[in-house]
N, C-alpha and C positions, 0 to 999 in steps of 0.2 A: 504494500500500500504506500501513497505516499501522502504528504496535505503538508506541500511547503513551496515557497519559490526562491528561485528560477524553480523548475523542470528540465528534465534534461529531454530535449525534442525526441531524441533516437529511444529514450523508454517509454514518454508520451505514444507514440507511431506502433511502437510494439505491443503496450497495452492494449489498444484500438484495434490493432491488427491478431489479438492472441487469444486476450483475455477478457475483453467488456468495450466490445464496440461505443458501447453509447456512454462510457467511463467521461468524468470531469477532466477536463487537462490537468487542474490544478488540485482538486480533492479526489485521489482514487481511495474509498475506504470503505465502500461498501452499501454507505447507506444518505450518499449524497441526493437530492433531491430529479429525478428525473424526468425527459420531458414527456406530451403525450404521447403515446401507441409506442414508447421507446421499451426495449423491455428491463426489467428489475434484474439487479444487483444476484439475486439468487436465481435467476433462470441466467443467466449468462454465465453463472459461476457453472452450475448443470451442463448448461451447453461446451465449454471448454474447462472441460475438468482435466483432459488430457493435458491439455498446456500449461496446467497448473502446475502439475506435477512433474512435468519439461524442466518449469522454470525452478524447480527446487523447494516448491512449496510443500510443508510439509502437516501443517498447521491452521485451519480457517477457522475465525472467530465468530462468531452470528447472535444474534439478539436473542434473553430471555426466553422460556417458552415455545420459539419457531424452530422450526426446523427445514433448513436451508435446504436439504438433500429430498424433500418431502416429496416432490414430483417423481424423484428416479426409486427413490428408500436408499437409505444409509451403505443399508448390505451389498444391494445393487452397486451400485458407484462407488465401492471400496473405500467407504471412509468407515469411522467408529465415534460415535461420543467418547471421547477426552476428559470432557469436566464439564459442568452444569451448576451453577448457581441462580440469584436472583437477579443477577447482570448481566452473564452473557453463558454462550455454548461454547467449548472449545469440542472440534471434530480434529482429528487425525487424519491425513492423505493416504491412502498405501502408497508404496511404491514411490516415494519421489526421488529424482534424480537428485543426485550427489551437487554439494557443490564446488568439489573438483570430480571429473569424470575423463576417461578414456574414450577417444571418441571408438575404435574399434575395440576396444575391450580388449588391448594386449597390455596394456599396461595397469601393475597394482598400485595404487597412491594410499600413503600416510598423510595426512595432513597434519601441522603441529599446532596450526594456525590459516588465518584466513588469508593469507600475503605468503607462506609457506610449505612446502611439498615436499616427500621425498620417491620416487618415483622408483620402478621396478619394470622394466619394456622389455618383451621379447621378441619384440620387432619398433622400429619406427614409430611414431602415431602422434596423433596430435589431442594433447590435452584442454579439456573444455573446465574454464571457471566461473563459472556463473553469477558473476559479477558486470556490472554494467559496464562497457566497453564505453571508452572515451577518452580523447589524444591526452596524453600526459601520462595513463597507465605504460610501465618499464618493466620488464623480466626479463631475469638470468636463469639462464641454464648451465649449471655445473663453475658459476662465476663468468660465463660469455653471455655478452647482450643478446634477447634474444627478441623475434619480431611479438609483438601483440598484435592478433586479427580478428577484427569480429567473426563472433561466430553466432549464428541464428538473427543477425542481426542487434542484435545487443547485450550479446555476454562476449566471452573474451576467449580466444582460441592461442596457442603455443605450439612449435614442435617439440618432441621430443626424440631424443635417440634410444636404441635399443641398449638396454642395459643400466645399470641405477646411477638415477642422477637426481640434483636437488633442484629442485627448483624454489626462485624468490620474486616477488613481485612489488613493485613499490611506487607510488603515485605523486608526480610532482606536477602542477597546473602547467598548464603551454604558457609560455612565455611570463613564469615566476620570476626568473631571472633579471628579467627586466623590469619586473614591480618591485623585485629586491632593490637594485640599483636606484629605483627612485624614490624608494623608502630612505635609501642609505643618504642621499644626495638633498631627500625633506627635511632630515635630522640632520645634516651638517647644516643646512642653511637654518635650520632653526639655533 
């Protein structure tokens, strides 16, 4: 979910395109007000429940009393009541994708962390992190720079080689550098 600005357009386009067509640019959270004949928050969640679980979702939260999965049943669409109080539902996803994944399934990943990876290939492949793709993302492989490329359109894809290696990943804005320098350059003249 998200309900802050900016938005980043390329998660905007993907939500639209994945997850809840008639989604807020700016409030995606489930229970934003929508227009007429659009459809609801929970028949779109129905409708792309696969892509939930693409995206790594593993966890949907829903209001009191309702039950979101009501059209397909729970069991049907592989979810489970989680928790239930007088606030909200918490359901379980089966099955969601990892969020570091092999994209052919030759390689085993450790994760130690969300920026970190230890990897095991018995051939080539290219590792999927499921993390929003956007220039200033950096990763190393084995300490060598390595390309970050989107993958599915807005998570993030790497190569890797056959055989164990670390991978690290680290996010510096486009052109910090240059807001550095003019931070540096505001406080001398200050």
């Amino acid at each position: 979910n998200h309900n802050y600005l900016p938005v980043n357009r390329r998660w905007i386009e993907w939500v639209h395109g994945h997850l809840d067509r008639a989604a807020d640019p700016i409030v995606f959270n489930g229970n934003f007000p929508r227009g007429p004949g659009q459809p609801s928050s929970a028949e779109e969640l129905r409708r792309n429940l696969a892509a939930y679980r693409a995206a790594g979702v593993k966890f949907v939260v829903g209001p009191p009393g309702v039950d979101v999965f009501a059209a397909n049943g729970a069991a049907q669409s592989g979810t489970r009541l989680a928790y239930e109080d007088a606030v909200m539902r918490i359901y379980e996803l089966a099955n969601p994708a990892p969020y570091f994944g092999s994209l052919s399934g030759s390689c085993a990943i450790q994760a130690s962390e969300r920026t970190m990876a230890r990897l095991e290939c018995s051939q080539p492949d290219s590792i999927i992190r499921r993390e929003l793709y956007s220039p200033g993302w950096r990763a190393e492989v084995n300490g060598r720079e390595a390309s970050v490329e989107p993958y599915d359109e807005a998570f993030q894809a790497i190569a890797a080689p056959a055989g164990i290696s670390e991978v690290r990943f680290r996010y510096s804005p486009p052109h910090s550098r240059w807001a550095w320098l003019a931070a540096a350059l505001g406080l001398l003249a200050l």
